[in-house]
C-alpha positions, -999 to +999 in steps of 0.1 A: +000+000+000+015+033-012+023+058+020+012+086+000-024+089-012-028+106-048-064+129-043-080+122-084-106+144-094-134+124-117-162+136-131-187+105-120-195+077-098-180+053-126-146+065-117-150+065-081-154+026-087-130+020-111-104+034-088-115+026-055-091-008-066-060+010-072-038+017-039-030+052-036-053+072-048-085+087-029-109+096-058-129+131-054-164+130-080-169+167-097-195+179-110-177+216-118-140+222-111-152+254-099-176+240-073-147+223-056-138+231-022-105+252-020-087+221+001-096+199-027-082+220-051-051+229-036-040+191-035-054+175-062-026+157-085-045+138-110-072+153-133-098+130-155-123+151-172-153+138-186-161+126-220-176+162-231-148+183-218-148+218-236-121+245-231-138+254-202-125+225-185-091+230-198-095+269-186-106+254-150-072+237-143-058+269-131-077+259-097-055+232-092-018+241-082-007+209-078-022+190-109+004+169-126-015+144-147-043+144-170-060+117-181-084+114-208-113+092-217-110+093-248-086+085-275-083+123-292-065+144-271-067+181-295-083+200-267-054+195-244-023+195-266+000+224-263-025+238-234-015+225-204+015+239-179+051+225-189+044+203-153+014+184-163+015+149-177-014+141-206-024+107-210-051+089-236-075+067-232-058+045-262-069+009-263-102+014-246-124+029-281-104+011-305-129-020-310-161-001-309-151+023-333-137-006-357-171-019-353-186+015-369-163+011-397-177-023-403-212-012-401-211+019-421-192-004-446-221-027-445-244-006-451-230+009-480-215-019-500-250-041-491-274-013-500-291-011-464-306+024-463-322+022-497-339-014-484-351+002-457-361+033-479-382+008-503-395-012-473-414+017-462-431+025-496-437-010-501-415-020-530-398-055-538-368-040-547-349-077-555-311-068-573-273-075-569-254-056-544-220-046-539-197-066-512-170-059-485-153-092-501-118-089-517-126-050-514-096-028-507-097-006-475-068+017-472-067+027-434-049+061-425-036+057-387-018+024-377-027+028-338-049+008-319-081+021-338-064+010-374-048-022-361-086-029-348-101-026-377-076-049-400-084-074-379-124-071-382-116-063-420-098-095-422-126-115-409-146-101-441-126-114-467-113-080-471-077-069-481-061-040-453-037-015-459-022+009-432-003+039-434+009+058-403+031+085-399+059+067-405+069+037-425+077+002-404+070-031-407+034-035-421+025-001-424+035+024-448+044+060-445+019+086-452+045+101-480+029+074-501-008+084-500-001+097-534+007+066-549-022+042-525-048+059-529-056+055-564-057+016-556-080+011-530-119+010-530-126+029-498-104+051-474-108+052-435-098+082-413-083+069-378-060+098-372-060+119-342-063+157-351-028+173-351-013+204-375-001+175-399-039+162-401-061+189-403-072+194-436-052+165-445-079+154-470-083+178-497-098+185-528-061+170-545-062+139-518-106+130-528-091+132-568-070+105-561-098+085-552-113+062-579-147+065-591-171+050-571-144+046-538-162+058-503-142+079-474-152+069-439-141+094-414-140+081-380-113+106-369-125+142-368-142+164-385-114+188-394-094+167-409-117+168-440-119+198-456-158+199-460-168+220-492-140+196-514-164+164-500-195+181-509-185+186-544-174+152-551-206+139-537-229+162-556-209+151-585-220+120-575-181+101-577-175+096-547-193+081-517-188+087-479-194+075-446-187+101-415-192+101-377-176+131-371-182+169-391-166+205-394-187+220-384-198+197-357-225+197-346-238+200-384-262+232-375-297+219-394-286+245-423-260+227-435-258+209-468-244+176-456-273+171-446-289+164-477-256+156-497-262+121-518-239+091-513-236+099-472-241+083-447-242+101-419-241+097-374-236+121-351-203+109-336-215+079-318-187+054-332-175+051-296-209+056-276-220+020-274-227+001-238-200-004-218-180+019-232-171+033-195-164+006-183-138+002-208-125+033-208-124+032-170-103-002-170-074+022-192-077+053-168-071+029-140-041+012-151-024+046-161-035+062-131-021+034-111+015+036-131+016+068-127+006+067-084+037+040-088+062+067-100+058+052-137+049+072-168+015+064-186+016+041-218-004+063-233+016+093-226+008+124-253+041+136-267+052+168-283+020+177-309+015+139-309 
């Protein structure tokens, strides 16, 4: 048993639980940062905000002198990179989203390739609408981000008969380096976005990178919504060459004006690729285990780096 108790501030009575396992720590629930009392405050080392965080949150962490780890829920970690003081740790929730989001992929996939939505659209006006569909079979899926999310989904794809490539940031063993989008793209029949949002990935998909796509091909964006640049996707769906599949906008949320609304060839959700049961419980399983290293004088596995 650790000599020193760690005070961690959580947002709900999930992560009371979750860490009322791990020696060391005395977990606080939150409802605001600003309702805490000034003694909590003043000694609280270990931050997790809650799913929804806004820069509020990230504004709040002034009230906490002695912060020196935040840990996240979720995978994406843009709100809090670059943000936080030179003595605070950032940690992801990396390996707790990755199957549930793979499982998206799939679905969306599904759907499209399987003609789903327009079944259900000739269900409802009655119409025996018998013909041959497309399949994910022997399709190929090019897979931007080689992470837990990507590595996920190769597996699920596999399992379909379908044919996976990755590209991270950097070439290695298996995956290939983003300098050779260029020359993948043109070969593969769909393209899925599991990138986190950085400099390097916003407005990484372009009016030059949908070009590249071949007639016909889908992009699946289960990153974020930036990392699209929305107007170029619009005018390749209205076109009608391309198809799409996205969890995740710019703007977001997609205000009831917008025209991705009633763009043809989408399929749209409102960023609920993670938001499935259980999903806390998972999540909480990660926090624990990094929040446990880190009460051990260990650094988080899933420790954010530089601009990450």
């Amino acid at each position: 048993m650790s000599l020193v108790t760690v005070t961690v501030l959580v947002p709900d009575e999930y992560g009371v639980e979750a860490l009322a396992e791990v020696d060391g720590t005395h977990a606080v629930e939150y409802a605001k940062l600003d309702d805490l009392p000034t003694s909590t405050s003043a000694k609280a080392e270990v931050l997790v905000p809650n799913f929804l965080a806004d820069d509020s949150m990230v504004a709040a962490i002034e009230r906490l002198p002695e912060l020196r780890l935040v840990q996240l829920l979720t995978t994406g970690a843009e709100a809090w990179v670059g943000k936080l003081p030179p003595r605070v740790l950032l940690s992801t929730c990396r390996g707790a989203h990755g199957g549930s989001t793979a499982e998206w992929v799939i679905g969306t996939l599904l759907a499209i390739y399987r003609e789903l939505p327009g079944f259900e659209d000739a269900r409802r006006a009655a119409q025996w609408t018998t013909h041959v569909t497309e399949t994910l079979q022997d399709k190929r899926i090019l897979v931007l981000g080689a992470g837990d999310l990507g590595q996920q989904l190769r597996r699920r794809l596999d399992a379909f008969d379908a044919h996976t490539t990755l590209v991270g940031s950097r070439a290695r063993d298996g995956v290939h380096g983003v300098a050779e989008l260029p020359e993948l793209i043109p070969w593969h029949d769909a393209v899925v976005l599991m990138v986190p949002l950085t400099q390097a990935t916003t407005g990484l998909v372009d009016a030059e990178f949908l070009s590249r796509m071949r007639d016909g091909a889908i992009l699946v964006n289960a990153a974020r919504g930036p990392v699209v640049h929305t107007d170029a996707l619009l005018a390749e769906l209205r076109a009608g060459r391309l198809r799409a599949a996205l969890d995740v906008t710019d703007p977001e949320p997609l205000p009831a004006s917008h025209p991705l609304w009633t763009a043809p060839g989408l399929l749209l959700t409102p960023h609920v690729a993670g938001s499935c049961t259980g999903h806390r419980n998972r999540a909480y399983r990660v926090v624990a285990a990094e929040i446990a290293r880190f009460v051990a004088g260990q650094e988080p596995m899933n420790l954010v780096r530089g601009d990450y």
